[in-house]
C-alpha positions as a LaTeX table, in Angstrom:
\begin{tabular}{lrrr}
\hline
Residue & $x$ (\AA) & $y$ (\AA) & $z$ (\AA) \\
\hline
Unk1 & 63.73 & 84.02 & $-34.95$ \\
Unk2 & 66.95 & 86.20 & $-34.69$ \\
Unk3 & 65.88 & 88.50 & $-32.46$ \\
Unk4 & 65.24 & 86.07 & $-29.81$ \\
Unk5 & 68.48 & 83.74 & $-30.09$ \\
Unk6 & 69.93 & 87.75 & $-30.00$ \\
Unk7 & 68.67 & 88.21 & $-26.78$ \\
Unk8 & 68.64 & 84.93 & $-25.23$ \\
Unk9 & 72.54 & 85.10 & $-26.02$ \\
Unk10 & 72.56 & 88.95 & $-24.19$ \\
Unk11 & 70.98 & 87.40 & $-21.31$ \\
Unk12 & 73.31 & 84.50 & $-21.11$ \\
Unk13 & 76.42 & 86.77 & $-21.11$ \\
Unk14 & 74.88 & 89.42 & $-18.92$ \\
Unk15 & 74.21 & 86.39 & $-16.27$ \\
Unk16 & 77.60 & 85.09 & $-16.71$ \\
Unk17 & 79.42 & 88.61 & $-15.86$ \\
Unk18 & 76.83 & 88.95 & $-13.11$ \\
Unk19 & 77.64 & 85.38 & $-11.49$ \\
Unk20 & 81.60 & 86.40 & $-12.14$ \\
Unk21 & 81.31 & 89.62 & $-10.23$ \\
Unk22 & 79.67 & 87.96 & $-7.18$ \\
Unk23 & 82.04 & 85.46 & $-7.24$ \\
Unk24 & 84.66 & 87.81 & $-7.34$ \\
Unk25 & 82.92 & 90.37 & $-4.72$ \\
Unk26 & 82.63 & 87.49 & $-2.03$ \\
Unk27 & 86.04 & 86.20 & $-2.75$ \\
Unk28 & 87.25 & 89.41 & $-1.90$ \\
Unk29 & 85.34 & 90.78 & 1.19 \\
Unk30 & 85.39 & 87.27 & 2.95 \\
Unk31 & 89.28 & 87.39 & 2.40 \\
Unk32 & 89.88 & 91.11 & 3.48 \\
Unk33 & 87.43 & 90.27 & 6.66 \\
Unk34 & 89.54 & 86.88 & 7.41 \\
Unk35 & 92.49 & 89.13 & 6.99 \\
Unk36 & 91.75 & 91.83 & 9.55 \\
Unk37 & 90.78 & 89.16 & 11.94 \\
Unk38 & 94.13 & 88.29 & 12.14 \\
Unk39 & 93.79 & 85.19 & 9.93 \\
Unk40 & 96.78 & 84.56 & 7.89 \\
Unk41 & 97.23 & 85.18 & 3.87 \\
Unk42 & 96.99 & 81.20 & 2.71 \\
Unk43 & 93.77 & 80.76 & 5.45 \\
Unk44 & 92.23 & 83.78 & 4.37 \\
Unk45 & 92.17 & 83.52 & 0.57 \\
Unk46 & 91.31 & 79.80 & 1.12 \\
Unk47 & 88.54 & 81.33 & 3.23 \\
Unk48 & 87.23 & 83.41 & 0.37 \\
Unk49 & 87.36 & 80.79 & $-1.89$ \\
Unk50 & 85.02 & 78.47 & 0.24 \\
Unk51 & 82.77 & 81.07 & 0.66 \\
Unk52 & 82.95 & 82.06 & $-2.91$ \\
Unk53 & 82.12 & 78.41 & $-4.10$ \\
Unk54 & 79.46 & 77.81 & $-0.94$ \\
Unk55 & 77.35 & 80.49 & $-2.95$ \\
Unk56 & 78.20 & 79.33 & $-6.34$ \\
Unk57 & 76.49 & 75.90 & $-5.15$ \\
Unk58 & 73.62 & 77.37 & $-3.08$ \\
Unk59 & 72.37 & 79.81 & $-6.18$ \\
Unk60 & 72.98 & 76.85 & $-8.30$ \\
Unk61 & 71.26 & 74.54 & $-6.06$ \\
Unk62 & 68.10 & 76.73 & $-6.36$ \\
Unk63 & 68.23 & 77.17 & $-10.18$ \\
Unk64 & 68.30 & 73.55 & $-10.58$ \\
Unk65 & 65.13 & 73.44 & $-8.35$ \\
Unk66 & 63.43 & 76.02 & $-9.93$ \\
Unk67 & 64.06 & 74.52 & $-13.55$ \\
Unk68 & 61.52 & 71.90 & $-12.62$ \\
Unk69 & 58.71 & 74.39 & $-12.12$ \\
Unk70 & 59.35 & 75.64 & $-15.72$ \\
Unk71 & 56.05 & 74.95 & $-17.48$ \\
Unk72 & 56.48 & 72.66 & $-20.92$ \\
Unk73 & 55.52 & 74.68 & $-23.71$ \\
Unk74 & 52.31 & 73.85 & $-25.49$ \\
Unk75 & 52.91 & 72.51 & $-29.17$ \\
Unk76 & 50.59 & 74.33 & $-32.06$ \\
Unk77 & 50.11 & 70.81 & $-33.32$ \\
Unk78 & 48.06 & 69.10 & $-30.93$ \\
Unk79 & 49.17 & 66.56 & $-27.89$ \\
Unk80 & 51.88 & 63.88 & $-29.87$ \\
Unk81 & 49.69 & 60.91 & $-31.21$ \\
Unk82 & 49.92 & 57.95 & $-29.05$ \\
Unk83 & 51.66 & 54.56 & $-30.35$ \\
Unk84 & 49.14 & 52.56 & $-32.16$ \\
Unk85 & 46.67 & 54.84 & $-32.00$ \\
Unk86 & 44.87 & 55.51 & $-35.77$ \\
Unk87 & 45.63 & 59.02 & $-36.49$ \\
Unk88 & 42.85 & 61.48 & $-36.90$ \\
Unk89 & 42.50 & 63.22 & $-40.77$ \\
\hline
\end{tabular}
């Protein structure tokens, strides 16, 4: 139905801006910390880039793991027929 491709597309954008501000957020306070630590300007925004990225994989990392405890949805048609197998009327 509409309504849920709707929201599924909500959610989808909502996560994206979400995963962008993070990125954005970790870029930046890694960099300003690097920064006051005396680090210079190409070492600390390369800094806050790795850290930015080391996230990016980690959260991905666990999403990928946690797609395989998704349960398969049930079909309203029965278990698929099995090759061979006479079908039942």
């Amino acid at each position: 139905d509409r309504l849920g491709v709707a929201r599924l597309f909500r959610a989808q954008q909502v996560a994206g801006a979400a995963g962008t501000a993070l990125f954005i957020a970790l870029y930046t306070l890694t960099s300003v910390r690097l920064s006051g630590e005396g680090a210079g300007d190409q070492l600390a925004l390369s800094g806050g880039v790795h850290t930015a990225f080391l996230w990016g994989a980690i959260i991905s990392l666990v999403a990928i793991i946690g797609a395989f405890f998704v349960p398969k949805p049930v079909s309203e048609f029965g278990p698929p027929a099995m090759e061979g197998a006479p079908a039942n009327h």
